[in-house]
N, C-alpha and C positions, 0 to 999 in steps of 0.2 A: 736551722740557723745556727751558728757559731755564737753559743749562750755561756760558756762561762769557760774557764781554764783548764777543767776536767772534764766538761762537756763536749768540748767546741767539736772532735774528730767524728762524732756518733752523727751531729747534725750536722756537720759539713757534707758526708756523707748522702744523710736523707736527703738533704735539698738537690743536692745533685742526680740522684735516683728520680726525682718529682720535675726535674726540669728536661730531661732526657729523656722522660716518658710523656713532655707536654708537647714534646716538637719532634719526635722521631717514633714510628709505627713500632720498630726493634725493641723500644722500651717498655713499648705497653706489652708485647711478647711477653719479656723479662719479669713485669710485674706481675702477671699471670702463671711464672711457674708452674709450666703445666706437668714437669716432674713431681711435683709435692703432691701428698695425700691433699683430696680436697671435701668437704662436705656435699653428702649429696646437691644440697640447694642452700643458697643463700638465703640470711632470713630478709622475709619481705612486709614491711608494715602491711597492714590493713588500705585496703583504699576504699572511695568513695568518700560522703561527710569528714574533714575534720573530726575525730574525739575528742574530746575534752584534755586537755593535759595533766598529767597523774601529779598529786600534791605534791609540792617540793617549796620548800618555805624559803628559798631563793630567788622563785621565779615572781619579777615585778606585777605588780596589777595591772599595768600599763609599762607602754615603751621598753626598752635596751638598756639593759647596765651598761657603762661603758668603760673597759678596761685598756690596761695599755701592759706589756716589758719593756721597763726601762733599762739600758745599760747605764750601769756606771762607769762614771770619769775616773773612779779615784779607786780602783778595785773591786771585788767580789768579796770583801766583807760585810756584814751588818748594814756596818756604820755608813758603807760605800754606797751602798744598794739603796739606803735610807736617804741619803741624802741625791740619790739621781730623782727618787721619786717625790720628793719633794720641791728641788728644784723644776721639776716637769711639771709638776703640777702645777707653780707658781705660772711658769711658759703658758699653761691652756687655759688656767684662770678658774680653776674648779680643781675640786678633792675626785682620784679616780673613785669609781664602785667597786674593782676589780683589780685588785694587783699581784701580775704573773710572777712567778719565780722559777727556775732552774734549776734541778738535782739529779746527779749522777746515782746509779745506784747505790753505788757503796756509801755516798754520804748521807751522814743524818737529816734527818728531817728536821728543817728550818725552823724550829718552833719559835727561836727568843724574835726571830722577824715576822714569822707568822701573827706572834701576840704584838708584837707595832702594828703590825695592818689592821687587826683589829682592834686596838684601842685606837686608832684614828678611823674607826669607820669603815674600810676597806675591806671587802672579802680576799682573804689569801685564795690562789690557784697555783698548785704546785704541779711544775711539770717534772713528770720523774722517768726519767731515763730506763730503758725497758732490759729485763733478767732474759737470758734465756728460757724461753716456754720449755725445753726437754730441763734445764737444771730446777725451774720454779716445780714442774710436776713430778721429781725427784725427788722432791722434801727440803735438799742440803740448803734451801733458805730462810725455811718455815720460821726459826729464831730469830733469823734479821728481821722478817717481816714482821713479826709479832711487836717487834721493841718498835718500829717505825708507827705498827698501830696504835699502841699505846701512849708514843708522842705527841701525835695526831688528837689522841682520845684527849689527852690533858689540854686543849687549846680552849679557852674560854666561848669560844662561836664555832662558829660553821667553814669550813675548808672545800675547796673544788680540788679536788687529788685526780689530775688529769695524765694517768698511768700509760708507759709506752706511747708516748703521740707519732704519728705516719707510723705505725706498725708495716703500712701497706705496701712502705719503699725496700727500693735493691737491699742494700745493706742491712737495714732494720727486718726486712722481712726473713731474713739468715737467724736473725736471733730470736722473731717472734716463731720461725718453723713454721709449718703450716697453718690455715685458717681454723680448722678444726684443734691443734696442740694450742693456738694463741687462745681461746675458746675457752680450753679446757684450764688454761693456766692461769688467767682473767676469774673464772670463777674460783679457781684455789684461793688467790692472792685477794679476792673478794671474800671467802668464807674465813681466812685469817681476819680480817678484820672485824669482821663481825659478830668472832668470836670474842673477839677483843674488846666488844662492846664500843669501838668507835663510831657512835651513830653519829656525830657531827660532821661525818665525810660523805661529800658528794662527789660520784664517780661521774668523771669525764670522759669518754668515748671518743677518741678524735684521731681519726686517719688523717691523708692527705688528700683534698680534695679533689686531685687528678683523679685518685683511683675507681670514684666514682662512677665516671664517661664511662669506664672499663668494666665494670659490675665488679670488679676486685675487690674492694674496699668491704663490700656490703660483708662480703662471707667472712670477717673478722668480728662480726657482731656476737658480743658474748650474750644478748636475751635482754627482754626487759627488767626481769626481778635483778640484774646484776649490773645496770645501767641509773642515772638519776638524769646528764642530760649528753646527747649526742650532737657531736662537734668537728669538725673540719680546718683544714687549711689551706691558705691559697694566696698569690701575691702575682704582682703586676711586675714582670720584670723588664718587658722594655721600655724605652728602647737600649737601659745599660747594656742588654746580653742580643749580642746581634744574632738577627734571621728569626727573635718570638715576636710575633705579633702581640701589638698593644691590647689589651683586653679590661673591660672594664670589670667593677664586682661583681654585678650579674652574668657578665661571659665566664669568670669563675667561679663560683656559686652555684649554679643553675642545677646543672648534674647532681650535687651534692643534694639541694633541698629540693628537688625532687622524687627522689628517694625517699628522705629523713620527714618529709612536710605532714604526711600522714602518721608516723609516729605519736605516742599518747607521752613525748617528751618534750621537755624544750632543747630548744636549739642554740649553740655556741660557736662562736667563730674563733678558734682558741690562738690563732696567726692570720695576721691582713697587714698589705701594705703596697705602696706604691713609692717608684722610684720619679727622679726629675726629668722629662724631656724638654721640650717647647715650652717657653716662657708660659705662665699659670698653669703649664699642662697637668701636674700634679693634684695643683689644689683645684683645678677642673673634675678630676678623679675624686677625690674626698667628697668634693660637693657633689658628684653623683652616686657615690656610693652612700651620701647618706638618705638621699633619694630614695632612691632601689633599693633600699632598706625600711624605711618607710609605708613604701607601696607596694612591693614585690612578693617581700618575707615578714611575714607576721609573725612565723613559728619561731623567729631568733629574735632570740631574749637575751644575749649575751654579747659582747664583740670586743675582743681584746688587738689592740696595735701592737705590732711588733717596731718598737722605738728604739731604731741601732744601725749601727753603721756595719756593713758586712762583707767580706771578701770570699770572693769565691769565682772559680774559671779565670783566674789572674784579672779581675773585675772588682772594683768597689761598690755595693750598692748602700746610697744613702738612703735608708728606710725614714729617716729625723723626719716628725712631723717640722723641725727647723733647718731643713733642709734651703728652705728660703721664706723669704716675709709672707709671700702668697698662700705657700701651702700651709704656714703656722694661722693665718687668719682663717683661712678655711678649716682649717683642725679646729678652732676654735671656736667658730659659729655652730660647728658640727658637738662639740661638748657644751654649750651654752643651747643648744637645741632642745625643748623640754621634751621631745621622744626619747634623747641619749641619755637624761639628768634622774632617770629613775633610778631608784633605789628595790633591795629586795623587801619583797612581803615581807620579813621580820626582819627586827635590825639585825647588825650583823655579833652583836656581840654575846647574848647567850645562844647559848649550846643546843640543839633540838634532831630531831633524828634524822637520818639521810632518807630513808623511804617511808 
């Protein structure tokens, strides 16, 4: 998605990669680069019984954190960013659990907004824009990253540092390099941190959910010791983008927690949304996606809205849970839902370790 003004070309990019691979065979090709070194086997959870889910003092005792990205009206400052989510929140009538943010690599890490979210309660989740895998396992970034873990380290709670998201798309997968380089550079940028003694960072894992269907996505998995929770992306694009078929959450979804459901992680939805067709058609989708969330997937403990207006294919898509009065009431029975109103195992504002 087109997230911020330093951002917006990387993920106009990915989105585009992930929608050309949903409605054309050519793409899922593409995403497969069968030129690139590839690991023998993708890693494959355990099946049979559910395991138990590995301690993470994020994950609720019951129900969905429910998160949203809010764009703001009035800039990519602070102040700008502060006050969309704010305003959002007043719109759904409840405090998020979860509030996404956007960084490029070269910028700082958000800290003075990261410490707003949590002194209101909010877990920050920061989505950070991905290095090249040949320059991370190079060394020449080892000092940025170190300063970034140290900024991290200094936050008074717990952080979701939701690193390279869709690694798995066209473009993004040129800089992630192959599955096995993306692997190897996921753990570098994992042992800088934890050199660094930032245990208050929880690592988010989040391809694109297309890549799934494909078995692609899986062989990006950096291992369990270097993972806290595994997460996906996925959105409803018609009927704005002609010739995809409408599809509900569990038409996209399915492939992903399939895979991921045996996993001994929790599960995050780190991108969802739906655009407006047919009069309620919208808020018909929310209220079923909060269904199929309920009864479907029990292993997702997370789910973050992508709340923004976005251009792309010379197309507007209006993500706005205010896109109209229908979908904003369904948005909001959906956040007044006591499965969505969980909060995490510990509050969110001291510090405790990522694993």
């Amino acid at each position: 998605m087109c997230l911020s003004s330093h951002a917006s070309r990387w993920r106009v990019l990915a989105v585009t990669a992930v929608i050309v691979a949903a409605v054309t065979a050519l793409a899922v090709l593409l995403l497969a680069r069968p030129g690139q070194q590839q690991p023998s086997a993708a890693y494959r959870p355990p099946t049979g019984p559910l395991p138990p889910l590995q301690p993470d003092a994020l994950i609720p005792a019951a129900g969905i954190l429910l998160g949203a990205w809010v764009k703001p009206t009035s800039g990519f400052t602070d102040s700008g960013q502060e006050a969309g989510i704010v305003a959002f929140e007043h719109a759904i009538g409840r405090k998020l659990a979860i509030s996404s943010l956007y960084l490029s690599w070269n910028e700082p890490m958000p800290v003075a907004l990261a410490r707003w979210d949590l002194r209101g309660g909010r877990i920050p989740m920061i989505s950070w824009t991905g290095e090249s895998s040949a320059r991370l396992l190079a060394g020449t970034s080892d000092s940025w990253v170190r300063a970034q873990a140290l900024a991290l380290k200094s936050l008074p709670g717990p952080v979701l540092l939701r690193y390279f998201p869709e690694m798995n798309n066209g473009y993004e997968a040129r800089l992630a390099g192959s599955p096995a380089q993306f692997v190897a550079a996921w753990r570098h940028l994992h042992e800088i941190f934890a050199s660094a003694g930032a245990a208050n960072v929880h690592w988010v894992w989040n391809p694109s959910g297309v890549g799934f269907a494909t078995g692609f996505a899986q062989r990006f998995y950096p291992g369990d010791a270097y993972v806290n929770w595994i997460g996906a992306d996925g959105y409803n694009w018609a009927p704005r983008l002609p010739g995809v078929a409408w599809r509900s959450f569990s038409d996209i979804f399915s492939a992903f927690y399939r895979w991921a459901e045996h996993a001994a992680k929790p599960l995050l939805i780190g991108e969802f949304g739906a655009v407006e067709g047919r009069p309620d058609a919208k808020a018909a989708w929310l209220r079923q996606a909060g269904k199929e969330l309920r009864t479907q997937f029990p292993r997702i403990k997370a789910v973050v809205y992508f709340n923004s207006i976005h251009e792309n294919f010379g197309y507007q898509f209006d993500w706005k849970v205010t896109s109209s009065s229908s979908a904003l009431a369904a948005f909001r029975a959906l956040a007044r839902d006591p499965y969505f109103t969980a909060h995490p195992a510990e509050p969110a504002h001291p510090a405790h370790p990522a694993n």
